[in-house]
MARTI-328037 format. One record per residue: residue number from 0; residue in one letter; y negated, z negated, x of N, C-alpha, C, O in turn. Coordinates in steps of 0.05 Angstrom, whole numbers. Example, Ala and Ser with C-alpha at 12.3 -4.5 7.8 and 13.67 -1.06 7.14 Angstrom:
BEGIN
k_r_n_v_n_w_n_u_ca_v_ca_w_ca_u_c_v_c_w_c_u_o_v_o_w_o_u
0_A_114_-156_264_90_-156_246_66_-156_264_66_-169_285
1_S_45_-142_257_21_-143_273_-1_-157_258_-23_-161_268
END
This chain:
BEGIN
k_r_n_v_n_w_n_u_ca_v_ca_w_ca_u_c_v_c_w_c_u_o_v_o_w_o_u
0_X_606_134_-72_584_154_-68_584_164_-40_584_148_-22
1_X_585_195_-32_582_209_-11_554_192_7_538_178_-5
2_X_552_198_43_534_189_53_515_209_40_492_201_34
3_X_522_242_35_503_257_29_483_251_3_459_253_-1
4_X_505_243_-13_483_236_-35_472_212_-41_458_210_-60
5_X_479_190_-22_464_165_-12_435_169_-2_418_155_-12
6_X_426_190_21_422_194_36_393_210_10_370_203_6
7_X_406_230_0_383_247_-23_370_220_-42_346_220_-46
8_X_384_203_-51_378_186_-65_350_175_-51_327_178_-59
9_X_363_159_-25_337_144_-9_314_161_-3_291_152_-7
10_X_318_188_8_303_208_7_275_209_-25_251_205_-22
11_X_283_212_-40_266_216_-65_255_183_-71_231_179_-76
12_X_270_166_-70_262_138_-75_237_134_-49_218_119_-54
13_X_237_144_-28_212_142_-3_194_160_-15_172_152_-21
14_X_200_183_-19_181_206_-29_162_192_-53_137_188_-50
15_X_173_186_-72_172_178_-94_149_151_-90_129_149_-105
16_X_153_136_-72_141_104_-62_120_119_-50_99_109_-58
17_X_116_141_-32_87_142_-34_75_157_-40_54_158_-26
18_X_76_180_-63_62_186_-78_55_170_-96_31_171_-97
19_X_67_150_-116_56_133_-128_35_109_-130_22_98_-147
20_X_43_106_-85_28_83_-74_-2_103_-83_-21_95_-97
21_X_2_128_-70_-25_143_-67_-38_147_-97_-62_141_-99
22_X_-26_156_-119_-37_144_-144_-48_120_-144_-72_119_-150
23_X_-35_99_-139_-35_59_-144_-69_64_-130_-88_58_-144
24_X_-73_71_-109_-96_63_-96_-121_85_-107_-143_76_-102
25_X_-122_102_-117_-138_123_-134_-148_106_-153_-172_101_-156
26_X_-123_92_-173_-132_75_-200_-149_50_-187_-168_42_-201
27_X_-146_41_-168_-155_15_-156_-183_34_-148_-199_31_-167
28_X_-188_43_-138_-214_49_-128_-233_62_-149_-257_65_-144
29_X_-220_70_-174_-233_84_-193_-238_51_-218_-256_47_-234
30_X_-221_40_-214_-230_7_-229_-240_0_-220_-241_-23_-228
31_X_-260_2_-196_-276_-12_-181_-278_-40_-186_-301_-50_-186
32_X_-255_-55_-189_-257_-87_-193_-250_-96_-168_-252_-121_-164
33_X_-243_-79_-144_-236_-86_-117_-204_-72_-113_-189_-62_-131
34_X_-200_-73_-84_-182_-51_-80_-151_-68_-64_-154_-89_-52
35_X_-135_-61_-66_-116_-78_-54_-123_-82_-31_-138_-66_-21
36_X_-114_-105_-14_-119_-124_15_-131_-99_37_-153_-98_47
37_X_-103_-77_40_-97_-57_58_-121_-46_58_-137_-49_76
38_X_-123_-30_33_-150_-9_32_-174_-26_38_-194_-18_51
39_X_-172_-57_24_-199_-62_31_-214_-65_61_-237_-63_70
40_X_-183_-71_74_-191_-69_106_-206_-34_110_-229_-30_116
41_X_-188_-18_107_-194_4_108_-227_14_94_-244_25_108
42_X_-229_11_78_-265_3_67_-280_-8_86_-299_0_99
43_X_-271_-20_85_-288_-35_119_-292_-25_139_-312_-34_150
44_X_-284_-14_148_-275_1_166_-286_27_166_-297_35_186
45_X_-286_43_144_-294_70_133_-334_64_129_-352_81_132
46_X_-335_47_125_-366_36_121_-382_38_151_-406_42_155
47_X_-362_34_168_-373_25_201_-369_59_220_-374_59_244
48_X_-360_81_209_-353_93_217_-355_114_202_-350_113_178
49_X_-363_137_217_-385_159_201_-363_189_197_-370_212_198
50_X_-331_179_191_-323_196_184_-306_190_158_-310_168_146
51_X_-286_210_149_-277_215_117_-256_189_114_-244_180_134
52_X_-255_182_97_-240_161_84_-205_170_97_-189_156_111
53_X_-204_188_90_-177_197_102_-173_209_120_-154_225_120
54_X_-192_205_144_-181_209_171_-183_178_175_-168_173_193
55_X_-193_155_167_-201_134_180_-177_124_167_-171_104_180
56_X_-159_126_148_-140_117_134_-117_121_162_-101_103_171
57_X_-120_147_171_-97_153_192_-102_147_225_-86_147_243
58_X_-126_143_225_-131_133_249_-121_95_255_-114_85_276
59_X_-122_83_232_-114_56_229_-86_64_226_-74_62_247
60_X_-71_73_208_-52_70_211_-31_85_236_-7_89_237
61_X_-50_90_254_-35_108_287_-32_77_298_-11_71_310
62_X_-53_57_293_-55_36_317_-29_14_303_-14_-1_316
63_X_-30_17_280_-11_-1_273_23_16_273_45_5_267
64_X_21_31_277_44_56_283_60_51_316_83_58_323
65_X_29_33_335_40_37_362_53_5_359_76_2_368
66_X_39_-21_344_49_-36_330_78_-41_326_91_-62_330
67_X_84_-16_318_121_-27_297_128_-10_327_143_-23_342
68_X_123_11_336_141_25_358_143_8_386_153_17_406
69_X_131_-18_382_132_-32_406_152_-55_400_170_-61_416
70_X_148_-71_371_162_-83_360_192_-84_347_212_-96_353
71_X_186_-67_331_221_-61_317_215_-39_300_205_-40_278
72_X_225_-13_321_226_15_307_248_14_274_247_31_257
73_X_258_-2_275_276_7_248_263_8_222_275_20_204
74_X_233_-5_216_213_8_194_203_27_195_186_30_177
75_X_206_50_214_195_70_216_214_90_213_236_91_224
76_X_200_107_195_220_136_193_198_158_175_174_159_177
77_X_215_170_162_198_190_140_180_187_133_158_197_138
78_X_186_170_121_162_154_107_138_145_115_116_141_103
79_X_145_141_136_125_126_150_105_143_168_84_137_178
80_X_118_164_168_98_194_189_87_213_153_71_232_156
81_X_98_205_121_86_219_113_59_201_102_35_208_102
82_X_68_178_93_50_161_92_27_156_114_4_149_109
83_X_36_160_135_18_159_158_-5_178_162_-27_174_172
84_X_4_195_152_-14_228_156_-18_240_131_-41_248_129
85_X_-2_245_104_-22_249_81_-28_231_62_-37_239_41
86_X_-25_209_66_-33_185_38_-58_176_33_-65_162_14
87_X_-74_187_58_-108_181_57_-112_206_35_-121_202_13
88_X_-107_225_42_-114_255_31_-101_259_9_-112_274_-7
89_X_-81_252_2_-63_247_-27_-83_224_-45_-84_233_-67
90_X_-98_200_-44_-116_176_-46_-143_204_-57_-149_208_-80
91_X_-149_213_-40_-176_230_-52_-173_252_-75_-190_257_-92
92_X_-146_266_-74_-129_289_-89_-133_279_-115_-145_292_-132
93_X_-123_257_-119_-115_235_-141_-135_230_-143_-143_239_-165
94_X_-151_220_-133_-184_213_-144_-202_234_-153_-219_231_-171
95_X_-197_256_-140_-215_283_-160_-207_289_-182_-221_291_-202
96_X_-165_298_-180_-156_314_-207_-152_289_-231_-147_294_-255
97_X_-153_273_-224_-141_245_-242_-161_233_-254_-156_224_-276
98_X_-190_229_-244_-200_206_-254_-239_213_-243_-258_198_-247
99_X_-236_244_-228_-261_247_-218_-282_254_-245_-303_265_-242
100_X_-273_246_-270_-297_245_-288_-298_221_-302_-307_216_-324
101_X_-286_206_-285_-292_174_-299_-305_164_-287_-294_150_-271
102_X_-344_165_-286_-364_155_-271_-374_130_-286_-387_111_-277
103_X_-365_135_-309_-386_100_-322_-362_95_-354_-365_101_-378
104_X_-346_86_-344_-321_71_-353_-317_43_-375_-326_28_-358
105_X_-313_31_-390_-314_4_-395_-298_-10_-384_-276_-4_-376
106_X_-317_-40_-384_-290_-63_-368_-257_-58_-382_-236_-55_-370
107_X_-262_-58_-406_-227_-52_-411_-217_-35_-402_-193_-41_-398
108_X_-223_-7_-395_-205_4_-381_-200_12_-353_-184_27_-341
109_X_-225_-10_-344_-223_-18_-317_-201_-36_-314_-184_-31_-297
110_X_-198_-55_-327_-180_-79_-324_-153_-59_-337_-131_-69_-332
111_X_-153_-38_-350_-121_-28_-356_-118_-14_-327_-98_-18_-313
112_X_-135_1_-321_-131_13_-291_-124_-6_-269_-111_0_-249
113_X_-133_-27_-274_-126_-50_-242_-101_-54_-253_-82_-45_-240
114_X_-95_-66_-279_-66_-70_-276_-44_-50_-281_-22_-60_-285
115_X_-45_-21_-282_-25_-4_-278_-31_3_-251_-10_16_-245
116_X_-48_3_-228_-48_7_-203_-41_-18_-194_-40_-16_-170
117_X_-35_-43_-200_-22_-69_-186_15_-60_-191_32_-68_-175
118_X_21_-46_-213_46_-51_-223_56_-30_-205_76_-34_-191
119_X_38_-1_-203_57_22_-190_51_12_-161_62_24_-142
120_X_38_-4_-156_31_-11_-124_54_-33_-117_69_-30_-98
121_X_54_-48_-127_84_-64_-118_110_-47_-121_127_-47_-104
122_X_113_-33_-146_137_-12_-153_144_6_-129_166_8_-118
123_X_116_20_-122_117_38_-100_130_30_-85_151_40_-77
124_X_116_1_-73_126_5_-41_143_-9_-42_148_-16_-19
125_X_164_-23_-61_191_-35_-60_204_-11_-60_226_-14_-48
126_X_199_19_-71_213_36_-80_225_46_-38_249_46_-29
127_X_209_51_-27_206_57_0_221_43_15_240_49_29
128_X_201_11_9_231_-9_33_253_-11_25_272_-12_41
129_X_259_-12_-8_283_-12_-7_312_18_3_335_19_10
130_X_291_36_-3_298_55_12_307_63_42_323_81_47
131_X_294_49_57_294_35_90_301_73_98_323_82_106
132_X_276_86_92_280_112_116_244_109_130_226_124_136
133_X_249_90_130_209_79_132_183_71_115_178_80_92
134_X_172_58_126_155_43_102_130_50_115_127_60_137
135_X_114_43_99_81_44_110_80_28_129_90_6_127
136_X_63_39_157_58_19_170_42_-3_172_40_-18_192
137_X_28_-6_151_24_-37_140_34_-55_131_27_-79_131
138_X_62_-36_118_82_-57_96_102_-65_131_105_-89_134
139_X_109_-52_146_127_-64_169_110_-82_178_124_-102_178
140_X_91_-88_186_75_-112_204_89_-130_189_102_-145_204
141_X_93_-135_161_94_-159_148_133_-162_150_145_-182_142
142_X_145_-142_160_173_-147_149_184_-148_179_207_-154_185
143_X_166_-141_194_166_-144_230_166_-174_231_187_-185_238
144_X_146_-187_226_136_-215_227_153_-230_210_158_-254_217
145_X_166_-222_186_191_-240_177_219_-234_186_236_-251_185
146_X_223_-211_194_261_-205_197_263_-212_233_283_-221_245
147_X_241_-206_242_246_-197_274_229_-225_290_235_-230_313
148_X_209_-242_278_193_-264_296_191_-286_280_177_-306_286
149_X_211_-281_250_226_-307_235_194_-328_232_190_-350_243
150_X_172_-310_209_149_-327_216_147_-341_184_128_-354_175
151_X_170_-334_171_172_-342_141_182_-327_122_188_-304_127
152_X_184_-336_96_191_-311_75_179_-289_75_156_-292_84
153_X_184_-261_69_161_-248_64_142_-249_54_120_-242_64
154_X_147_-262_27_125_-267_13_108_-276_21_87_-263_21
155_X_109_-298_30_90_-312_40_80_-304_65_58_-312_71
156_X_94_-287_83_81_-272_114_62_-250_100_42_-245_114
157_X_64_-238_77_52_-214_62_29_-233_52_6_-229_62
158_X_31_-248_40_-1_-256_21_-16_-262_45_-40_-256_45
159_X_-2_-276_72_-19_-286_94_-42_-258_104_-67_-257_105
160_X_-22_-238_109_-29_-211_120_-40_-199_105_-57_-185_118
161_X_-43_-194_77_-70_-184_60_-91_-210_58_-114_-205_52
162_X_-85_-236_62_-118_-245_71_-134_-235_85_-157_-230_78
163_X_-123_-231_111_-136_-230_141_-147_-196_129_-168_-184_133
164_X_-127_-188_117_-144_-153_109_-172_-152_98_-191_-137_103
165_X_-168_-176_76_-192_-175_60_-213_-189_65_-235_-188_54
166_X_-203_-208_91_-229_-226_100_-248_-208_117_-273_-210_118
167_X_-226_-180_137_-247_-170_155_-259_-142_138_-281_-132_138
168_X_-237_-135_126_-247_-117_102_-279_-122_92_-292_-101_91
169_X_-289_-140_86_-307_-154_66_-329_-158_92_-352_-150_93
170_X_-314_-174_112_-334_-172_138_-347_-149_153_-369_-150_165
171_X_-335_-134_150_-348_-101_164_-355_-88_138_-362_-65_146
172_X_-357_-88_119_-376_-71_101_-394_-89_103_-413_-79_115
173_X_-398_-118_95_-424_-128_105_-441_-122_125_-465_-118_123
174_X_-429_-120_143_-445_-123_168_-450_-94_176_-460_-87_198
175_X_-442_-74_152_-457_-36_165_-466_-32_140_-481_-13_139
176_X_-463_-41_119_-471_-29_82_-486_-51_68_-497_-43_48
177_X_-491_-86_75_-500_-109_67_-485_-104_45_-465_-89_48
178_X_-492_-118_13_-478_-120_-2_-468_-106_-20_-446_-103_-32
179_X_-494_-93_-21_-488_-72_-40_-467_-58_-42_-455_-52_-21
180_X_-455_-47_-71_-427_-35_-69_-406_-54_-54_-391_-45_-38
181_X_-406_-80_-60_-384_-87_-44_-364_-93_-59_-342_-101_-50
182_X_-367_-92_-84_-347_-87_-105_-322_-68_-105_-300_-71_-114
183_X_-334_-47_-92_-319_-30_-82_-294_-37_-68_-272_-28_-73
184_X_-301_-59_-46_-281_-62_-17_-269_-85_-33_-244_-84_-36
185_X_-285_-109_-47_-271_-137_-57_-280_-144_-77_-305_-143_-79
186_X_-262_-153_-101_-260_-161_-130_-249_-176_-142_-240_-190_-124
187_X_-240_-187_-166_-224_-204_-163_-192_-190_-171_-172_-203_-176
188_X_-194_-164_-170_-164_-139_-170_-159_-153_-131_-136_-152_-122
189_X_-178_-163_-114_-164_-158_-93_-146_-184_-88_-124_-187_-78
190_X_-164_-202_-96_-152_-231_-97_-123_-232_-109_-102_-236_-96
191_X_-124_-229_-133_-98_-225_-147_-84_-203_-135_-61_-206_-140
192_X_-87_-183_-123_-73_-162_-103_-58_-173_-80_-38_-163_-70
193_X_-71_-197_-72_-69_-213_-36_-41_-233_-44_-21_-238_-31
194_X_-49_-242_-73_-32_-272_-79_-12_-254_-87_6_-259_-71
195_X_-2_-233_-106_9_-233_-124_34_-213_-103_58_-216_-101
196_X_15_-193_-92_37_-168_-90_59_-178_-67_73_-160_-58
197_X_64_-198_-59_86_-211_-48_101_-215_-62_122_-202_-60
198_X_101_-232_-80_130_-236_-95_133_-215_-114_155_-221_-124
199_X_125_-194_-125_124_-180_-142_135_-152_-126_149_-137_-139
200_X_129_-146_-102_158_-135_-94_173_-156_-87_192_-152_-103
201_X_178_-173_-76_201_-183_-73_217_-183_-92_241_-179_-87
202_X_207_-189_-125_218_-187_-142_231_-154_-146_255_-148_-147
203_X_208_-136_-147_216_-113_-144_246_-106_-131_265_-96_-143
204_X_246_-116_-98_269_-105_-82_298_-117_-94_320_-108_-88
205_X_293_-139_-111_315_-149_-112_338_-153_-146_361_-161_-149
206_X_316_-143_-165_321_-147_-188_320_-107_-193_340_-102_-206
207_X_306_-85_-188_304_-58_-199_322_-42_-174_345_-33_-178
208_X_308_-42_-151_311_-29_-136_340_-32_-109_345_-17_-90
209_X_350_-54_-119_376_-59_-100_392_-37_-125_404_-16_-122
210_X_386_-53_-148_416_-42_-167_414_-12_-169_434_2_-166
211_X_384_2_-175_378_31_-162_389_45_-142_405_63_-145
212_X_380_33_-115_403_45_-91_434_39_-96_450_57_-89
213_X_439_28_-101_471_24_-111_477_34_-132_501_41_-132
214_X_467_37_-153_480_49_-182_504_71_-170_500_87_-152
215_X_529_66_-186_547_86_-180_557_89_-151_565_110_-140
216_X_554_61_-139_562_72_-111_601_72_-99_615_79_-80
217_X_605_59_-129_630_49_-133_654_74_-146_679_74_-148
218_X_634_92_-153_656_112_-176_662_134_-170_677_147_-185
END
């Protein structure tokens, strides 16, 4: 296979990883069973602070942007400046045209919505790293802290790093919103979000998405 059409491949497989992430988190916020680790930090955060969901989405992800550019620029690329700047605003897009008339829902298709936003949410963002033209700068903290400061598997550096999301996540909507609506920020979609979505890309990168970037690289 040409570098050029290597190169288009990884291209659409990043593109691809975060539009879907930005779907994955629409379905999570519209199941209101709780939202993956990341966002729930970001909930938190958006609760304490009197502007739009998706400027506060990109204002966090600038600080964790200076993060990887101090650490190890090689998770950063495309991806990571489009995810950086429209995936808050892609998150609301998806929440109006997709799902903005699903106001009073049943648990069953709340629970089908958490688990097709758990599946495209690990899919997504294996789709990206495995792609390596940049990842979200949330997903590098965790692959910073395993490839570059050797602090463990990923997996297990990732479930660590969506705790700490969802412990202060859960802590700052408390402490500016009390409880109310806190279903919103944490659920038990987040718990199983914290434990699970580690090995489930890992699984991802290594069983769909290696043989993906390689298909045909031989002919």
């Amino acid at each position: 296979m040409s570098e050029k059409r290597m190169f288009i491949r990884r291209l659409w497989m990043s593109l691809a990883g975060v539009v879907l992430t930005a779907l994955s988190v629409a379905m999570f916020k519209t199941a209101a069973l709780g939202v993956d680790p990341f966002q729930s930090f970001v909930s938190g955060v958006d609760g304490v602070l009197p502007i739009s969901y998706g400027t506060v989405y990109t204002v966090i992800n600038i600080v964790l942007l200076c993060f990887g550019l101090i650490c190890d620029r090689h998770y950063l690329g495309l991806a990571t400046f489009i995810n950086l700047f429209l995936l808050g605003y892609m998150v609301e897009f998806f929440q109006k045209l997709c799902f903005g008339g699903m106001t009073d829902i049943s648990l069953l298709w709340r629970v089908v919505l958490f688990a097709g936003a758990f599946v495209i949410m690990c899919f997504s963002a294996s789709l990206y790293i495995t792609a390596d033209l940049g990842v979200s700068t949330y997903d590098s903290v965790a692959l910073i802290l395993t490839n570059k400061f050797h602090l463990g598997r990923f997996k297990f550096v990732r479930i660590t790093t969506d705790v700490i999301c969802v412990v202060l996540g859960v802590a700052l909507y408390v402490l500016s919103q009390g409880t109310q609506g806190l279903g919103t920020v944490v659920g038990v979609a987040t718990i199983i979000t914290a434990v699970g979505m580690g090995p489930f890309i890992d699984w991802f990168n290594h069983k769909m998405m290696q043989p993906l970037l390689h298909y045909g690289e031989h002919k």
